[in-house]
mmCIF file as Biopython writes it, N, C-alpha, C and O atoms, coordinates in Angstrom:
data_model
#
loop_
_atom_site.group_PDB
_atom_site.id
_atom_site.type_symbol
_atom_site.label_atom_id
_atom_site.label_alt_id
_atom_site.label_comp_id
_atom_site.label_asym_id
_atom_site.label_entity_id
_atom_site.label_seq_id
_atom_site.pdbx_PDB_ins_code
_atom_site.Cartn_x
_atom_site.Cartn_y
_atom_site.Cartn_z
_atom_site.occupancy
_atom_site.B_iso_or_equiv
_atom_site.auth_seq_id
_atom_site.auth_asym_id
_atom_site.pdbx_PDB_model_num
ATOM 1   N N  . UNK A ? 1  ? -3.762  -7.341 48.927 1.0 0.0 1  A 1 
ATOM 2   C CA . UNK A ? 1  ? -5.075  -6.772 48.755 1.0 0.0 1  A 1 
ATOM 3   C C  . UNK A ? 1  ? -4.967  -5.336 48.232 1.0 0.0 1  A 1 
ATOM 4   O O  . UNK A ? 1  ? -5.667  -4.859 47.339 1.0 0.0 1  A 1 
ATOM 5   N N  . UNK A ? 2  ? -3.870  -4.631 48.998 1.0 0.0 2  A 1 
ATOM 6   C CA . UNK A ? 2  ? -3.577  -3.106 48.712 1.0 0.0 2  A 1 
ATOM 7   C C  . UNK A ? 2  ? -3.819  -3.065 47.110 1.0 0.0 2  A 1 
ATOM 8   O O  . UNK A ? 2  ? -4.733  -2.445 46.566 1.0 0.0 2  A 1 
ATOM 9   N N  . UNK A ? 3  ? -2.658  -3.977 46.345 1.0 0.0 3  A 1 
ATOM 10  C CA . UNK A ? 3  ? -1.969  -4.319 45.086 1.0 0.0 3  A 1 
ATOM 11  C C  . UNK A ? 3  ? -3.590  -4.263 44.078 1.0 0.0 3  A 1 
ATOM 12  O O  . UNK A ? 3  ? -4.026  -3.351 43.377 1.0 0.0 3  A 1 
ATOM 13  N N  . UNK A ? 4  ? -4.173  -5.634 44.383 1.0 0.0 4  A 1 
ATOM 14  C CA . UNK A ? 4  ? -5.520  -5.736 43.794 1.0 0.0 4  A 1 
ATOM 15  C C  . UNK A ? 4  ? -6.335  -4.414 43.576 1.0 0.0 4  A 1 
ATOM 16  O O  . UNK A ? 4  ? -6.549  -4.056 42.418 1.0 0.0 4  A 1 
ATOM 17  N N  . UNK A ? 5  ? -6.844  -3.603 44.728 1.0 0.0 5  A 1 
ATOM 18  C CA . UNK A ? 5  ? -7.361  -2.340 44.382 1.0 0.0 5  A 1 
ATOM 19  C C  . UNK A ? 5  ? -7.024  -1.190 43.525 1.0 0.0 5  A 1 
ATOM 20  O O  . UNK A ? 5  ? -7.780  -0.480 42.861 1.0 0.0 5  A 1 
ATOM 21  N N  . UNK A ? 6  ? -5.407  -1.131 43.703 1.0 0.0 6  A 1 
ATOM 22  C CA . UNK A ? 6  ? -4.346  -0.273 42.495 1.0 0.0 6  A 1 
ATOM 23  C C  . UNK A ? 6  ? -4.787  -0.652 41.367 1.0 0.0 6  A 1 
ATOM 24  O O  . UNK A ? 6  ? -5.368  0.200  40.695 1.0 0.0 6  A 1 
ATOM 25  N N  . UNK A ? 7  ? -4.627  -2.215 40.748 1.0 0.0 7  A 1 
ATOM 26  C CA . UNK A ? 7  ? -4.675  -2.692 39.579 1.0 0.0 7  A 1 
ATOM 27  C C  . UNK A ? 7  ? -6.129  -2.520 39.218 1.0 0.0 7  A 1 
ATOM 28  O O  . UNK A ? 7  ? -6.335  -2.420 38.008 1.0 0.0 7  A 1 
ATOM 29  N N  . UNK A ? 8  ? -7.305  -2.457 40.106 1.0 0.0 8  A 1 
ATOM 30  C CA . UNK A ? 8  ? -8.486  -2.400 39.639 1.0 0.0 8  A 1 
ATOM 31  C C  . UNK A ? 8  ? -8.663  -0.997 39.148 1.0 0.0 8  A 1 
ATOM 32  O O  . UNK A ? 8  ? -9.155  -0.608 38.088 1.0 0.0 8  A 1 
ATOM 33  N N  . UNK A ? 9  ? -8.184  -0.359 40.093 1.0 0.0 9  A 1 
ATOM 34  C CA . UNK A ? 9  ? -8.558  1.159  39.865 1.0 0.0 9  A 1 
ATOM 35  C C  . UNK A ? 9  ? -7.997  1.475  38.635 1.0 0.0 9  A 1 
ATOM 36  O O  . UNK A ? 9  ? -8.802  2.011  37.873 1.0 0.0 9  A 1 
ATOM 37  N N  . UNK A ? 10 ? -6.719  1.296  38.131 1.0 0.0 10 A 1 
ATOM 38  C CA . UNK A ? 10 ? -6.043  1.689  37.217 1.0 0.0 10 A 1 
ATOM 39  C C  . UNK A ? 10 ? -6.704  0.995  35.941 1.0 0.0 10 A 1 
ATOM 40  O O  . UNK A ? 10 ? -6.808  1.625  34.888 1.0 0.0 10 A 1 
ATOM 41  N N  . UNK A ? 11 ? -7.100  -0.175 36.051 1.0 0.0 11 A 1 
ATOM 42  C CA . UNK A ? 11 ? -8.069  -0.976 34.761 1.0 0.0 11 A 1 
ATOM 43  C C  . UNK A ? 11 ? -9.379  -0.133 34.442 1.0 0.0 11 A 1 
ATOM 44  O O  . UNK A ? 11 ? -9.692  -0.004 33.259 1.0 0.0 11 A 1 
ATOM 45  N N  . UNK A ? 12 ? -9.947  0.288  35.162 1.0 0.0 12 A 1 
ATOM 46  C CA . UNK A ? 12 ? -11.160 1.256  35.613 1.0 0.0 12 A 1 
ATOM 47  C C  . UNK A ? 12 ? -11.478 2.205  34.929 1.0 0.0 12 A 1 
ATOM 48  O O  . UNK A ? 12 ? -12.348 2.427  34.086 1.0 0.0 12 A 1 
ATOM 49  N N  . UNK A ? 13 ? -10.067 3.161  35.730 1.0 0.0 13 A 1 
ATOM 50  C CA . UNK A ? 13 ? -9.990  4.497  34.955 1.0 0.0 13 A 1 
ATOM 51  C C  . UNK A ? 13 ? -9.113  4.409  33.363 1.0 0.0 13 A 1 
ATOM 52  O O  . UNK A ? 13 ? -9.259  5.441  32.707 1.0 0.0 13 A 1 
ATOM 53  N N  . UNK A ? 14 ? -8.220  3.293  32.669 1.0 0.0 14 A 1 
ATOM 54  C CA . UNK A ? 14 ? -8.513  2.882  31.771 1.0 0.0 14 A 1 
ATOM 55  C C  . UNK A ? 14 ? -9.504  2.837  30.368 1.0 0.0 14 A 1 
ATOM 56  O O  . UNK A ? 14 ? -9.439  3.365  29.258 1.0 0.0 14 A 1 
ATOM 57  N N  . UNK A ? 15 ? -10.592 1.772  31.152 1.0 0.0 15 A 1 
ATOM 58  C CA . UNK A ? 15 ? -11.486 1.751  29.891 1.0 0.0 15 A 1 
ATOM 59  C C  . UNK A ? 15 ? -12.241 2.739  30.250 1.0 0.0 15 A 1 
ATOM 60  O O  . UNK A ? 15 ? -13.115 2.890  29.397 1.0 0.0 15 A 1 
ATOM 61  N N  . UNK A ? 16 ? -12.364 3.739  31.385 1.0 0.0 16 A 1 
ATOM 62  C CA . UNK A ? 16 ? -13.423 4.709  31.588 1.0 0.0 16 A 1 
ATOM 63  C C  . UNK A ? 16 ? -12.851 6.233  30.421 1.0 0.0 16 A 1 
ATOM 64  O O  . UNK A ? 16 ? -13.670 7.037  29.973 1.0 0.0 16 A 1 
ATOM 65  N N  . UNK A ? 17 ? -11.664 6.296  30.200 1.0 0.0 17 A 1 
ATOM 66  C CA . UNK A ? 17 ? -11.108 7.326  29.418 1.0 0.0 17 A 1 
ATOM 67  C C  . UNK A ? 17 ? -11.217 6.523  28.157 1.0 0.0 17 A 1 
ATOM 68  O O  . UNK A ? 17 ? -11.288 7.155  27.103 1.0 0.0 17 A 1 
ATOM 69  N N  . UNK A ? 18 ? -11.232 5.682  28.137 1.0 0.0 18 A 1 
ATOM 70  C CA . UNK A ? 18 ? -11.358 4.899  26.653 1.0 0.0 18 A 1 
ATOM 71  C C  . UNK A ? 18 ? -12.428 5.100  25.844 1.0 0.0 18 A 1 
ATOM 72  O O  . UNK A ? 18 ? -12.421 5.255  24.623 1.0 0.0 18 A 1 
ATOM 73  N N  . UNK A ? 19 ? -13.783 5.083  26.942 1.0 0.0 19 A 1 
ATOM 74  C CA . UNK A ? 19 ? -15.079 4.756  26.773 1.0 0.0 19 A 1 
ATOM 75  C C  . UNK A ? 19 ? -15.487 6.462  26.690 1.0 0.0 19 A 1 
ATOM 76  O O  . UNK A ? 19 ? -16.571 6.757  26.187 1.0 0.0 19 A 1 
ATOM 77  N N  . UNK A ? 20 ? -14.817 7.262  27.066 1.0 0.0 20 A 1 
ATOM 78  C CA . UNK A ? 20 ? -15.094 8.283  27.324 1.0 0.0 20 A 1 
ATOM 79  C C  . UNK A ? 20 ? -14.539 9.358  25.621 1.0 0.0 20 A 1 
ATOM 80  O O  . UNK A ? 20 ? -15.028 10.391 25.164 1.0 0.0 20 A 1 
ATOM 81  N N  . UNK A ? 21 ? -13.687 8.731  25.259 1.0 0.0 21 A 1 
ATOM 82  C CA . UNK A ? 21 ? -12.844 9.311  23.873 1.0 0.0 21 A 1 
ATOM 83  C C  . UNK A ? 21 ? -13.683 8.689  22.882 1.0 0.0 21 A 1 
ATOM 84  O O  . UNK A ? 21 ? -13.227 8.908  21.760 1.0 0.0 21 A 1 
ATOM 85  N N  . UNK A ? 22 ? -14.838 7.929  22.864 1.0 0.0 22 A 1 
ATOM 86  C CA . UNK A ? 22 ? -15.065 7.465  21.529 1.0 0.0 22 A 1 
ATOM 87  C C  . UNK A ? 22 ? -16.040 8.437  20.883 1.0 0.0 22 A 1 
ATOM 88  O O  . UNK A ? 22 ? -16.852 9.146  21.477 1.0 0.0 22 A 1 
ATOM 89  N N  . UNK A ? 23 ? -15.789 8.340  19.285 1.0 0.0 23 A 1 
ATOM 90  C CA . UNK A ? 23 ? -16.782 9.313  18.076 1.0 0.0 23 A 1 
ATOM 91  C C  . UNK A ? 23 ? -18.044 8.472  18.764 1.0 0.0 23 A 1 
ATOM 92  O O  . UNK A ? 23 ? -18.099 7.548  19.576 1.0 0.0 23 A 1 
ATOM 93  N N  . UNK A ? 24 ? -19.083 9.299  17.992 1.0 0.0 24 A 1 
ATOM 94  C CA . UNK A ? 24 ? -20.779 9.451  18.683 1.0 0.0 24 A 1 
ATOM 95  C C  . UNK A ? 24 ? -20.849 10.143 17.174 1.0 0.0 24 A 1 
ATOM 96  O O  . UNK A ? 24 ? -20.389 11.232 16.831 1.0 0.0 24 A 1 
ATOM 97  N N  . UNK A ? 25 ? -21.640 9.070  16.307 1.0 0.0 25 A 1 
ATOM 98  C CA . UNK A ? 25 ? -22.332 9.760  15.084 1.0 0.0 25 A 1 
ATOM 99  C C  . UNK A ? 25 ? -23.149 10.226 15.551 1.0 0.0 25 A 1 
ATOM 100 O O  . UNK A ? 25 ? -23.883 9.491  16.211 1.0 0.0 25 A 1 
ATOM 101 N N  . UNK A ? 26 ? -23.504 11.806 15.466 1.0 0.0 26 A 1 
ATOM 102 C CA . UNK A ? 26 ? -24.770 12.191 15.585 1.0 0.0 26 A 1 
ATOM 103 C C  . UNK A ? 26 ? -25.836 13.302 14.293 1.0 0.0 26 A 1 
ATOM 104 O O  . UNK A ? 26 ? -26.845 13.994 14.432 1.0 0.0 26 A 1 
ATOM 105 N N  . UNK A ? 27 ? -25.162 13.053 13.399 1.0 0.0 27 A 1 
ATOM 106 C CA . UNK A ? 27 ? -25.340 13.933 11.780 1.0 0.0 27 A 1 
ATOM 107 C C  . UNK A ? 27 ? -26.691 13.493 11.525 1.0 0.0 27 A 1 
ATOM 108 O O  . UNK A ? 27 ? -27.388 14.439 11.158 1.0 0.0 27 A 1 
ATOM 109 N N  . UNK A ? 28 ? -27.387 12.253 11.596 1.0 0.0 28 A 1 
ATOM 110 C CA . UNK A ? 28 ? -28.862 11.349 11.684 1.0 0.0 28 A 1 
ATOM 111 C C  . UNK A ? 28 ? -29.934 12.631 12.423 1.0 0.0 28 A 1 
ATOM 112 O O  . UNK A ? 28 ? -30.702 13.509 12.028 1.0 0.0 28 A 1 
ATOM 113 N N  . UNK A ? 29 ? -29.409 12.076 13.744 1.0 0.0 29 A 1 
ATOM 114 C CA . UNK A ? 29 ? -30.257 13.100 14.708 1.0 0.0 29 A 1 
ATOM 115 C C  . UNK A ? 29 ? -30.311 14.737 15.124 1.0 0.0 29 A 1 
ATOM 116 O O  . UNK A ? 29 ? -31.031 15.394 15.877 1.0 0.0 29 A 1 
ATOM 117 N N  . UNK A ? 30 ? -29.029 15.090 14.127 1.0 0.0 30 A 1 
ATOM 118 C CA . UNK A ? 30 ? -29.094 16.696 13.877 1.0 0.0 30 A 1 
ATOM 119 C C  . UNK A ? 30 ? -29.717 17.306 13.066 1.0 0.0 30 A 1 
ATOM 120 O O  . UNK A ? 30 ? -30.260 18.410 13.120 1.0 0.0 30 A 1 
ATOM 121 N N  . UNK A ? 31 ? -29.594 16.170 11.874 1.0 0.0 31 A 1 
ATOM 122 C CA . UNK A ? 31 ? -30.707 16.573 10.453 1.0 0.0 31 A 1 
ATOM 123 C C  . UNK A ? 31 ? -31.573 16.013 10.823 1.0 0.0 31 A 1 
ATOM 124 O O  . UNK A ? 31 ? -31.284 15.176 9.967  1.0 0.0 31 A 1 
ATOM 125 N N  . UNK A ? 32 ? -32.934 15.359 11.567 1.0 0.0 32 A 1 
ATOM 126 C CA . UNK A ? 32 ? -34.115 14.875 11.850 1.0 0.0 32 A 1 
ATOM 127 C C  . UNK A ? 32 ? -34.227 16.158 12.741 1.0 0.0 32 A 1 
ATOM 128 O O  . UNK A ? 32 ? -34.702 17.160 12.208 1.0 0.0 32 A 1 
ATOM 129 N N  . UNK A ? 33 ? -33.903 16.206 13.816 1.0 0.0 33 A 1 
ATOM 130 C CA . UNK A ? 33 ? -34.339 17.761 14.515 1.0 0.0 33 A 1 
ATOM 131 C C  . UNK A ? 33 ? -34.404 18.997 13.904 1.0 0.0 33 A 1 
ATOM 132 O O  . UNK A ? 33 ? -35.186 19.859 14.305 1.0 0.0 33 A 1 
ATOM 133 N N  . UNK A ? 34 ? -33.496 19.203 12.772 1.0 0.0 34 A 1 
ATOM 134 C CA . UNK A ? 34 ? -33.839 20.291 12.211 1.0 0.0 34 A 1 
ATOM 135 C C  . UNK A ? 34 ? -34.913 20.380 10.884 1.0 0.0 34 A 1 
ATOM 136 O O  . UNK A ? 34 ? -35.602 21.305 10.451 1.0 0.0 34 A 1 
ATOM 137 N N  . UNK A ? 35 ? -34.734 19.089 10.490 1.0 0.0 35 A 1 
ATOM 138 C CA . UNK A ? 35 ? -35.952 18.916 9.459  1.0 0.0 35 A 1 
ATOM 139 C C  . UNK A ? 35 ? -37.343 19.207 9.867  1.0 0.0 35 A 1 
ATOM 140 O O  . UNK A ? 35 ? -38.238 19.816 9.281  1.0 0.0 35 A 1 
ATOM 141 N N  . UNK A ? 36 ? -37.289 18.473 11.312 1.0 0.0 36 A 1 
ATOM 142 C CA . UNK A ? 36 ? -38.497 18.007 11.850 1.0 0.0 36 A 1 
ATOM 143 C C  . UNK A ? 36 ? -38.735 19.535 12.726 1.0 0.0 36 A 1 
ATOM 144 O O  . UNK A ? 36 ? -39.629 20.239 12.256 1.0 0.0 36 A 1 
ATOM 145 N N  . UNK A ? 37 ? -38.216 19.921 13.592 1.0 0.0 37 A 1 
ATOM 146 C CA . UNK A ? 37 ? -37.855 21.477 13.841 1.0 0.0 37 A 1 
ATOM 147 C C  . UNK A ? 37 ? -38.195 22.663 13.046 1.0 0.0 37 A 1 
ATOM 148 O O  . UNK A ? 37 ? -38.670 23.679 13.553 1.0 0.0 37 A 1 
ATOM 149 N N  . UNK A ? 38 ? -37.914 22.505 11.639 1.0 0.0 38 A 1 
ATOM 150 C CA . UNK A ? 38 ? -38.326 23.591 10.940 1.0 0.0 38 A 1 
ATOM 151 C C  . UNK A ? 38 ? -39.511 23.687 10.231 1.0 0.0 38 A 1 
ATOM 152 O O  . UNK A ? 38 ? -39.819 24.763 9.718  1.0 0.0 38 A 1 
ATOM 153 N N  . UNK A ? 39 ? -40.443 22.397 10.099 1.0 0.0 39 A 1 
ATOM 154 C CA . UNK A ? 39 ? -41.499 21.977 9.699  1.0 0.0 39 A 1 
ATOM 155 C C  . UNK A ? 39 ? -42.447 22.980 10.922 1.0 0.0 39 A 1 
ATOM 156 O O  . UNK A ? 39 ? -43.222 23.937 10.913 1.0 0.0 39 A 1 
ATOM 157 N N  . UNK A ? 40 ? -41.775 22.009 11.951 1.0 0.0 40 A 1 
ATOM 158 C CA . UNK A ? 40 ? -43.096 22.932 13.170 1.0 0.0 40 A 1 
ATOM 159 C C  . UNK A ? 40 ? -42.908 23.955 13.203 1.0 0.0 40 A 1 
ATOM 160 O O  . UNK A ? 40 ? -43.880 24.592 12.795 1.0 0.0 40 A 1 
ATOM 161 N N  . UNK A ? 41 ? -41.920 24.678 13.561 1.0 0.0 41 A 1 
ATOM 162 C CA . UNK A ? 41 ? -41.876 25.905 13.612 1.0 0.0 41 A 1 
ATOM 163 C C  . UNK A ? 41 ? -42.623 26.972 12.436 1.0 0.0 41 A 1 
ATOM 164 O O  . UNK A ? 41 ? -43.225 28.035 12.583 1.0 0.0 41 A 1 
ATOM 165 N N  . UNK A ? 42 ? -42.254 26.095 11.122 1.0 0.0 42 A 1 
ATOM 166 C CA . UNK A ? 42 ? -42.801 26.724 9.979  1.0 0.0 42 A 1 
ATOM 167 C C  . UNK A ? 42 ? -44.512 26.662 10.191 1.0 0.0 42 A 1 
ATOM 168 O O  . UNK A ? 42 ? -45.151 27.704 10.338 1.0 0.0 42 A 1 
ATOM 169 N N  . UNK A ? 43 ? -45.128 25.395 10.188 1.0 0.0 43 A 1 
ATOM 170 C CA . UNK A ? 43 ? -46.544 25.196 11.016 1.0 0.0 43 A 1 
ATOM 171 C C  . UNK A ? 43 ? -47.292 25.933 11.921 1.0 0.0 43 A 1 
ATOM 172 O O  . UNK A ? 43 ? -48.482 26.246 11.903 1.0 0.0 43 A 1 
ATOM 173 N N  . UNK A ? 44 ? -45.880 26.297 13.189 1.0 0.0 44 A 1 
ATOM 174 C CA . UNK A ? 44 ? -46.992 27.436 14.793 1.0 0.0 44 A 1 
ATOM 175 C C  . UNK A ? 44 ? -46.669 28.857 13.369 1.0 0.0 44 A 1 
ATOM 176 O O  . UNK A ? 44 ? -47.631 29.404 12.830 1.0 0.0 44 A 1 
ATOM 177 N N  . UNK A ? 45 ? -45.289 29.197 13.015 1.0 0.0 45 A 1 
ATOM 178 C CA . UNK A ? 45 ? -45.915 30.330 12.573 1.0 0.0 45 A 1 
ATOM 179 C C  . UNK A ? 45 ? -46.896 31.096 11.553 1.0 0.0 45 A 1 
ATOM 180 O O  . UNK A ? 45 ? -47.159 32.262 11.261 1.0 0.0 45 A 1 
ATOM 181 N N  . UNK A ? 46 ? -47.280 29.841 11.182 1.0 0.0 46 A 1 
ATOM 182 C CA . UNK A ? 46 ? -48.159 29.849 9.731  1.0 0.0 46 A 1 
ATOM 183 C C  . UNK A ? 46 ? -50.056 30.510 10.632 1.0 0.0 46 A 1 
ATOM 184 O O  . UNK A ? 46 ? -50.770 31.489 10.418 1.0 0.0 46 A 1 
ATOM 185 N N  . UNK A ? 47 ? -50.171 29.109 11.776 1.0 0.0 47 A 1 
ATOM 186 C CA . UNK A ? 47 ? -50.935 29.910 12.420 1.0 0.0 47 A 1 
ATOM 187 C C  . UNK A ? 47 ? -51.422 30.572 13.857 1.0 0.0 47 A 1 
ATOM 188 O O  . UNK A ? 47 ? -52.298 30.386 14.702 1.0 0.0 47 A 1 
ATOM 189 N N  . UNK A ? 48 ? -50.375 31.409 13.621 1.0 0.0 48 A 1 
ATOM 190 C CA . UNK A ? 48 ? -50.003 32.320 14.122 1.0 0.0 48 A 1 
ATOM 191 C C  . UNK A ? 48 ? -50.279 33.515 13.472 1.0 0.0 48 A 1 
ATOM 192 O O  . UNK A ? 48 ? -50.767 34.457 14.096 1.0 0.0 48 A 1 
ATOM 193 N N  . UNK A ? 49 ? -50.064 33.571 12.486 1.0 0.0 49 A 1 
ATOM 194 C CA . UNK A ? 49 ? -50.307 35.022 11.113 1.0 0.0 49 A 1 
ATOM 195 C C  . UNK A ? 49 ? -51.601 34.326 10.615 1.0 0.0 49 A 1 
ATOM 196 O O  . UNK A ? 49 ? -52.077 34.915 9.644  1.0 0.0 49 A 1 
ATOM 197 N N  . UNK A ? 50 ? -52.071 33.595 10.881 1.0 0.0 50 A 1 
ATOM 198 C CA . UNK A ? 50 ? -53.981 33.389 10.305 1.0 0.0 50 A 1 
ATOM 199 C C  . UNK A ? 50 ? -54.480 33.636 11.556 1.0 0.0 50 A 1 
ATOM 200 O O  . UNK A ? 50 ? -55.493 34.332 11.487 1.0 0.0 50 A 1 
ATOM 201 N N  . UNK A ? 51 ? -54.127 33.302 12.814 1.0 0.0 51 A 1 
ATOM 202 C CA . UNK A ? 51 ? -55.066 33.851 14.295 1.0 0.0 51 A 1 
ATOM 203 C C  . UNK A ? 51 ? -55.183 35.223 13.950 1.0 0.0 51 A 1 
ATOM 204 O O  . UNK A ? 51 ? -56.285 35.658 13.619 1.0 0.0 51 A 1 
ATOM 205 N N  . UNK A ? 52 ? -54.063 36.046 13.992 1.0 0.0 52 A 1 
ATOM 206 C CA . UNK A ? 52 ? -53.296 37.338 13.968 1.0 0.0 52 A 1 
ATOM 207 C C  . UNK A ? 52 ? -54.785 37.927 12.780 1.0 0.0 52 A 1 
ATOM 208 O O  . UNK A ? 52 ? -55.732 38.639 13.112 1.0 0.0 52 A 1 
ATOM 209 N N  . UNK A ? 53 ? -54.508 37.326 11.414 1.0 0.0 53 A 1 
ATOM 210 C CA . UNK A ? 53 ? -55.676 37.698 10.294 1.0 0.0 53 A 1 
ATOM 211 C C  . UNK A ? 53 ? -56.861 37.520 10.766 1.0 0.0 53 A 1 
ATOM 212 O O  . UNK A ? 53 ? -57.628 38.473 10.632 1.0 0.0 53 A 1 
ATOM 213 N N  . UNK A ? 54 ? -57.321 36.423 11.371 1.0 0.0 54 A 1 
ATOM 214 C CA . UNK A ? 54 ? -58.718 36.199 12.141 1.0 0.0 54 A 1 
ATOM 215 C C  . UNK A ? 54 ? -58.925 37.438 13.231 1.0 0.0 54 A 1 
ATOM 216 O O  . UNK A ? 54 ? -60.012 37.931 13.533 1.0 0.0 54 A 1 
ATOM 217 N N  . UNK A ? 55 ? -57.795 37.772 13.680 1.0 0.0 55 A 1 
ATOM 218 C CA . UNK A ? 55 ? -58.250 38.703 14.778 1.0 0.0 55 A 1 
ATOM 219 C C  . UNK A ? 55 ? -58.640 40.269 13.993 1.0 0.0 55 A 1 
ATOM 220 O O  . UNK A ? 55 ? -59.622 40.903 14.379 1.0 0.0 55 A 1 
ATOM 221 N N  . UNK A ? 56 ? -58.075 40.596 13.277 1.0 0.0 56 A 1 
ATOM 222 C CA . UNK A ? 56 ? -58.009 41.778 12.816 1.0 0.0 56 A 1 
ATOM 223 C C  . UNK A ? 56 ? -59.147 42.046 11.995 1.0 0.0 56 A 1 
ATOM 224 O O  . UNK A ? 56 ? -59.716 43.136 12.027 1.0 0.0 56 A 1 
ATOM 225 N N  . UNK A ? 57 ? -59.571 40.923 11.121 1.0 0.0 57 A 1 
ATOM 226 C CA . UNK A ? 57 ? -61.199 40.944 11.135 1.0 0.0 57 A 1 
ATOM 227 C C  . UNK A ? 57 ? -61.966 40.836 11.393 1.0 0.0 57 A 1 
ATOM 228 O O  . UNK A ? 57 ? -62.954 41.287 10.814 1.0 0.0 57 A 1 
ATOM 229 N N  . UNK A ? 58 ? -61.978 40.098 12.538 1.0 0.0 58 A 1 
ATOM 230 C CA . UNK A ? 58 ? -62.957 40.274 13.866 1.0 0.0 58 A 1 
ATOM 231 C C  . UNK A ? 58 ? -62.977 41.401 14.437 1.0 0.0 58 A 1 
ATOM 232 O O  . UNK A ? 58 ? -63.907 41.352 15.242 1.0 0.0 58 A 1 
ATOM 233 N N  . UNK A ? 59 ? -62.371 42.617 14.493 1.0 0.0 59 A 1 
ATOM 234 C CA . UNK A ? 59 ? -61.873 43.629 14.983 1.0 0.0 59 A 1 
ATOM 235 C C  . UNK A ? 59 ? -62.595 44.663 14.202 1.0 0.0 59 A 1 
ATOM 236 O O  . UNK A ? 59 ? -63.098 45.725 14.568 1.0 0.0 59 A 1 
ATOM 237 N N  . UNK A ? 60 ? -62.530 44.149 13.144 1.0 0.0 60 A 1 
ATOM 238 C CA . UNK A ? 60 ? -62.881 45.230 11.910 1.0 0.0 60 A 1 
ATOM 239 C C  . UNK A ? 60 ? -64.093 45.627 11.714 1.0 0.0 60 A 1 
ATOM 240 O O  . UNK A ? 60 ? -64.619 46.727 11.542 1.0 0.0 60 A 1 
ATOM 241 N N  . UNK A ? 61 ? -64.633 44.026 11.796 1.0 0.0 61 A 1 
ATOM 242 C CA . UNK A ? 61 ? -66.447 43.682 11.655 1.0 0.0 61 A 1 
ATOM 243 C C  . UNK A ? 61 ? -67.036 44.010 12.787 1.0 0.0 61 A 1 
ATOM 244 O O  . UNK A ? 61 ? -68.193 44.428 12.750 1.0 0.0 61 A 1 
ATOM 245 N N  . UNK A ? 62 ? -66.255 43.864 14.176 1.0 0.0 62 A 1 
ATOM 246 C CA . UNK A ? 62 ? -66.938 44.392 14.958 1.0 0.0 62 A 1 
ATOM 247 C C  . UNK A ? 62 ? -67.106 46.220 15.279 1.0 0.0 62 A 1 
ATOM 248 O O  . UNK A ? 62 ? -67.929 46.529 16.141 1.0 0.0 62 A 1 
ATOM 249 N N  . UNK A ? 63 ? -66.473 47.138 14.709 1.0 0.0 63 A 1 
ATOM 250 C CA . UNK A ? 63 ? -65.647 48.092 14.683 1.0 0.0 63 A 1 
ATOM 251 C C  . UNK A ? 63 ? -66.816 48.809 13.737 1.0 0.0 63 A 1 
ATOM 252 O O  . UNK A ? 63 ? -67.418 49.873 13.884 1.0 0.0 63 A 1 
ATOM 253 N N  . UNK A ? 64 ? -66.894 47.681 12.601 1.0 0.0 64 A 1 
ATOM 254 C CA . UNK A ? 64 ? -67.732 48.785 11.470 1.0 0.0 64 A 1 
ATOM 255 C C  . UNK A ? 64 ? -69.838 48.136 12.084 1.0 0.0 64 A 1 
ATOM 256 O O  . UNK A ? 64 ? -70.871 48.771 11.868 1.0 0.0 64 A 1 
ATOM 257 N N  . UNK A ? 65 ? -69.714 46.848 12.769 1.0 0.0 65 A 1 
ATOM 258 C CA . UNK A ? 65 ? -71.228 46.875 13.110 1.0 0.0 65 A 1 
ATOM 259 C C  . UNK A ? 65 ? -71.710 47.920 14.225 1.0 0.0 65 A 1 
ATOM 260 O O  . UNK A ? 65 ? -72.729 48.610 14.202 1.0 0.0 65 A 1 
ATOM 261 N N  . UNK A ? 66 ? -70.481 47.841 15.436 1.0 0.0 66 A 1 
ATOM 262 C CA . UNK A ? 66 ? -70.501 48.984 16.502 1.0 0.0 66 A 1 
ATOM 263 C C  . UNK A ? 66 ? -70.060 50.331 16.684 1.0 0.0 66 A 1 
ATOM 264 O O  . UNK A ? 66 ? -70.070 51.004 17.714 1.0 0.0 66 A 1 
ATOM 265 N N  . UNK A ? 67 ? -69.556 50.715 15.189 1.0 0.0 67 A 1 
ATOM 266 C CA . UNK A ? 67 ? -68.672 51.687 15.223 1.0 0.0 67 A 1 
ATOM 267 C C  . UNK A ? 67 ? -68.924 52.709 15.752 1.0 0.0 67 A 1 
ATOM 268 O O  . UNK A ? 67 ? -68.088 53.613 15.778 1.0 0.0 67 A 1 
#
């Protein structure tokens, strides 16, 4: 029985280092995150600098009706 558990364990840790060494394409899902990543980012900061413009003329108009 001892014997059996050795041989299991050793089969085990085996394919577990085996399974553990294999390539993982991941070039697909690095270029989709950054494609897709730089779109949005390009998007919040787009408005972001039109809130920013909306505010400053709201600011302005209110500034020169209440001045």
């Amino acid at each position: 029985m001892k014997n059996y558990f050795k041989s299991l364990t050793a089969v085990s840790l085996a394919s577990v280092s085996t399974l553990s060494m294999a390539a993982v394409d991941v070039t697909a899902a690095t270029t989709a995150i950054t494609t897709d990543g730089t779109a949005a980012i390009t998007a919040v900061g787009g408005a972001l600098i039109g809130l920013a413009g909306v505010a400053v003329v709201f600011k302005w108009v209110k500034a020169s009706i209440f001045g």
